[in-house]
C-alpha positions in Angstrom: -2.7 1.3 28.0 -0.1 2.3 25.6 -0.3 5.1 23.1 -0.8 3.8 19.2 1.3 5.4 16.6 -0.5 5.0 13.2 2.1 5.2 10.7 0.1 4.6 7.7 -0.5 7.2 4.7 -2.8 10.2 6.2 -5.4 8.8 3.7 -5.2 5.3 5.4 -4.9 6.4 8.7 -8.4 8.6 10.0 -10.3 4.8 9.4 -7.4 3.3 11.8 -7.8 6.0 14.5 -11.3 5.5 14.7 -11.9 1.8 15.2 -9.0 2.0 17.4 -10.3 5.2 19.3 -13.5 3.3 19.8 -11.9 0.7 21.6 -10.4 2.6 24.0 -7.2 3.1 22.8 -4.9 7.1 22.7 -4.4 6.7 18.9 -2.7 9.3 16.8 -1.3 9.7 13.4 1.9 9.9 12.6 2.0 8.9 8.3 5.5 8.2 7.3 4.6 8.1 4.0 3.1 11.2 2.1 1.2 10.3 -1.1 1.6 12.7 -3.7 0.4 12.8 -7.8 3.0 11.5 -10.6 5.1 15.1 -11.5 6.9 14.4 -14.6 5.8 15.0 -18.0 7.0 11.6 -19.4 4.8 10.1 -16.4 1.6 11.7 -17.6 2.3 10.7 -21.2 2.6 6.8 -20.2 -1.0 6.9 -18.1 -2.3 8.3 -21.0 -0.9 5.8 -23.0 -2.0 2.9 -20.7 -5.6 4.4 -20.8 -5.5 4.5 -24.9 -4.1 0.7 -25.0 -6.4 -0.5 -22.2 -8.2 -3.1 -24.4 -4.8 -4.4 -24.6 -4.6 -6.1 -21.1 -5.8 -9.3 -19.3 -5.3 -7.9 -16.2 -4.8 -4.2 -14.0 -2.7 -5.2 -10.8 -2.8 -2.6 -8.1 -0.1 -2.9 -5.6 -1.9 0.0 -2.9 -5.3 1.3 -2.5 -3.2 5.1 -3.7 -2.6 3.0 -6.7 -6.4 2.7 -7.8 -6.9 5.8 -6.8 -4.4 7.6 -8.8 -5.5 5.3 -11.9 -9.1 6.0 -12.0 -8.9 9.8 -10.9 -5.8 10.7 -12.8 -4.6 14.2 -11.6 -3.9 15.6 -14.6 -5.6 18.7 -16.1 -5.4 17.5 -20.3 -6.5 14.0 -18.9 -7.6 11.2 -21.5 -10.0 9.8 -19.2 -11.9 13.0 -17.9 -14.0 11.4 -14.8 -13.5 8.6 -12.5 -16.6 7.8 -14.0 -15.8 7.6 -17.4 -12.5 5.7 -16.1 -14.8 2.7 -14.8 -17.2 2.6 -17.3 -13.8 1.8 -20.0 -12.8 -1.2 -17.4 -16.1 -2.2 -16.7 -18.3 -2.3 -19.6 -16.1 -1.5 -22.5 -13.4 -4.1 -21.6 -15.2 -6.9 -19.5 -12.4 -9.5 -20.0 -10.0 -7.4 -18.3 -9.4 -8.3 -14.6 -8.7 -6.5 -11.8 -6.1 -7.6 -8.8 -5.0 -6.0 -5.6 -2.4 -7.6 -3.4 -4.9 -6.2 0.4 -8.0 -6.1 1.6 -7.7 -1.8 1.5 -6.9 -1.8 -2.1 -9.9 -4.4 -3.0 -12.3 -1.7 -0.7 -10.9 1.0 -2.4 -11.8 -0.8 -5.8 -15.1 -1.3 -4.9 -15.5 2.3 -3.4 -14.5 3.6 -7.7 -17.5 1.3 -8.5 -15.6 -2.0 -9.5 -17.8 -4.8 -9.0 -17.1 -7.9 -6.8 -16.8 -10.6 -9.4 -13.9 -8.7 -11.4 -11.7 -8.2 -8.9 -9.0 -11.0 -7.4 -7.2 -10.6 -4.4 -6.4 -13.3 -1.4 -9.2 -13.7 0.9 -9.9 -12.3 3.3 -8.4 -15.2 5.9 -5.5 -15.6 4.2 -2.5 -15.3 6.3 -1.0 -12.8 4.4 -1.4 -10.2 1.9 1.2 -10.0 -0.6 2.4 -10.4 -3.8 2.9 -13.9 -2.8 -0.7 -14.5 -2.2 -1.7 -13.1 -5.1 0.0 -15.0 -7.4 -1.5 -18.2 -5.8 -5.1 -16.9 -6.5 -4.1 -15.0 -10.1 -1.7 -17.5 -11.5 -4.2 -19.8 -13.5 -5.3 -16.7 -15.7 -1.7 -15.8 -16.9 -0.5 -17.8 -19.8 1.7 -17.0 -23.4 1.0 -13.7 -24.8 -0.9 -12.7 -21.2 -0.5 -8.6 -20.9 -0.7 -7.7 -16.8 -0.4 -3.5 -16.1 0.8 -3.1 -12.6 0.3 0.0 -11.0 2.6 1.4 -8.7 3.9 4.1 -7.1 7.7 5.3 -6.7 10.0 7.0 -4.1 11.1 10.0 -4.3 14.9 11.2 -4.0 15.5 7.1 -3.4 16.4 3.6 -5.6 13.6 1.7 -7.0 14.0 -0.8 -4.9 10.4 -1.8 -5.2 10.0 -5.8 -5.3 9.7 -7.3 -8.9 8.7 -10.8 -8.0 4.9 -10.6 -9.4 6.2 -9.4 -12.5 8.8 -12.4 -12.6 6.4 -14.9 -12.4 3.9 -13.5 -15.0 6.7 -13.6 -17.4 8.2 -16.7 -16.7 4.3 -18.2 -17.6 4.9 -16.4 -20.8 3.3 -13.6 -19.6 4.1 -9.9 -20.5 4.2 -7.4 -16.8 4.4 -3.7 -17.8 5.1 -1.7 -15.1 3.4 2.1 -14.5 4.4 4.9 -11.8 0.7 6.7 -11.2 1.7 8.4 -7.8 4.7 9.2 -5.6 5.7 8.2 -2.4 7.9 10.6 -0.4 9.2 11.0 4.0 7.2 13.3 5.6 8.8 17.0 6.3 9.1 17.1 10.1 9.9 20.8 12.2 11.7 20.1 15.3 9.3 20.2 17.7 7.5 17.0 16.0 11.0 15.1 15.8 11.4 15.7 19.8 8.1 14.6 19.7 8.8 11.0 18.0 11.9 10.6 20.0 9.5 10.7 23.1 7.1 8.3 21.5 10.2 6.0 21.4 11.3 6.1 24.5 8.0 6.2 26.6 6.9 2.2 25.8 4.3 3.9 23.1 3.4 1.5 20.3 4.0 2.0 16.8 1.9 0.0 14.2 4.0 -0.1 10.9 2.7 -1.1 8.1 5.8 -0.5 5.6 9.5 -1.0 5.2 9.2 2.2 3.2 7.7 4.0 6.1 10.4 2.2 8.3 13.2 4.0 6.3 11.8 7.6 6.4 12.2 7.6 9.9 14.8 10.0 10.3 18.7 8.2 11.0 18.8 10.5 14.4 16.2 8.9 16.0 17.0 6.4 18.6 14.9 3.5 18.2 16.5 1.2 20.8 13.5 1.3 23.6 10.8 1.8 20.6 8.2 -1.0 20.9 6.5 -2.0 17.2 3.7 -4.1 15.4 4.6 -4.8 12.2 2.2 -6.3 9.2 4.4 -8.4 7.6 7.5 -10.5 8.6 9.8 -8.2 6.0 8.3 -5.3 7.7 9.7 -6.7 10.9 12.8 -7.8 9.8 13.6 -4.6 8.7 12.3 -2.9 12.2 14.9 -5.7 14.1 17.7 -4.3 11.6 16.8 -0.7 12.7 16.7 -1.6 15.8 13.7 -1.9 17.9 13.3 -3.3 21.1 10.2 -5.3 20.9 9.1 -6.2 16.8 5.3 -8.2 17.0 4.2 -9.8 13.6 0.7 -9.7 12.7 -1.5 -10.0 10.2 -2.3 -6.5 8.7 -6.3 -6.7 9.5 -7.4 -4.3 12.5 -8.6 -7.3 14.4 -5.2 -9.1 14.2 -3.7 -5.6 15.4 -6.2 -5.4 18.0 -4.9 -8.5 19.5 -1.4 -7.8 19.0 -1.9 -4.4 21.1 -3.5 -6.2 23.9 -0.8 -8.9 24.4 1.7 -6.3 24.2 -0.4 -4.3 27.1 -0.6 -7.3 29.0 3.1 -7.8 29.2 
């Protein structure tokens, strides 16, 4: 069987590599994305902010399971919400008409993980065929309305355009609807040494497989690396339009649950 290259953020990835280990499978990790805390000073301020207006939302829309994360465990020594704790007990208690929306299926877990209870959080089920802002929007739409207030939290890249997608927030205001946007972490490429680049270039070129699982991801590859034998399963079709555009050999689509990857990995091994 092939090898598995888990791209996702190191925090994602240990759950992948062991459901895929226990299958059988040579699984490593290779993130492509490091997660890191918000550095600026003007960041900081507008969490705090956020936290002091909360009662001021409908509805907290977390685009990545780093994004609840970062919101309810702020890392920040002078913090306004001190605890995680204290965080929830704010959404939860304090504010039960605010709701709670996640575009996956990781970010909803990772919700519930903080202490979020099932009945205040929306996200597309679990069979949906995709998970998206798209899919979202057809669950979350009836709740926004004139004078709605949606947060979205988010993260941003470092030393790169904001080129993050907009489109939730362009359909919550053409409803009426007011989307304020908040950076609470940072997404940045990995820092590679040279024997780890020869290392991916072998990965590349030896039929491994590499599960991506983000355009952003897809870019911090490094430019020198030859992807033109590299054999990929991508979680969603911009993910593998982008991997055709760069250049891989074989791109499969799948839906970005382990089971749907599971298949994916055995049709490709039965090629």
């Amino acid at each position: 069987m092939a090898r598995l290259i888990v791209t996702r953020p190191a925090d994602q990835a240990a759950a992948w590599l062991q459901v895929l280990q226990s299958m059988g499978h040579e699984a490593v990790a290779l993130p492509l994305i490091e997660i890191a805390p918000v550095d600026s000073e003007d960041d900081a301020q507008a969490l705090e902010l956020a936290w002091q207006r909360l009662a001021s939302f409908d509805a907290l829309m977390f685009v990545s399971s780093p994004a609840a994360q970062a919101f309810f465990k702020p890392d920040q020594p002078n913090a306004v919400i001190p605890s995680a704790q204290r965080a929830i007990e704010l959404v939860v208690n304090r504010n039960p008409k605010i709701r709670l929306w996640a575009t996956g299926q990781g970010t909803v877990a990772s919700l519930r993980s903080l202490g979020i209870p099932d009945d205040r959080i929306d996200a597309p089920s679990a069979q949906a065929g995709q998970f998206d802002s798209e899919a979202l929007w057809q669950v979350v739409q009836h709740q926004v309305h004139i004078s709605s207030r949606v947060l979205i939290l988010r993260g941003r890249d470092v030393g790169m355009f904001d080129s993050s997608r907009d489109w939730l927030g362009q359909q919550i205001m053409a409803q009426g609807g007011v989307a304020q946007k908040l950076v609470v972490y940072q997404r940045r490429a990995p820092r590679w040494s040279m024997a780890q680049t020869a290392q991916c270039r072998a990965w590349l070129r030896d039929g491994s497989i590499w599960l991506l699982s983000s355009t952003q991801g897809l870019r911090n590859l490094p430019a020198s690396l030859d992807v033109r034998n590299g054999v990929c399963i991508c979680t969603h079709e911009r993910i593998s339009q982008a991997a055709r555009e760069r250049g891989f050999a074989v791109v499969c689509t799948s839906r970005p649950t382990l089971q749907d990857v599971a298949a994916s990995i055995k049709s490709l091994n039965e090629r």
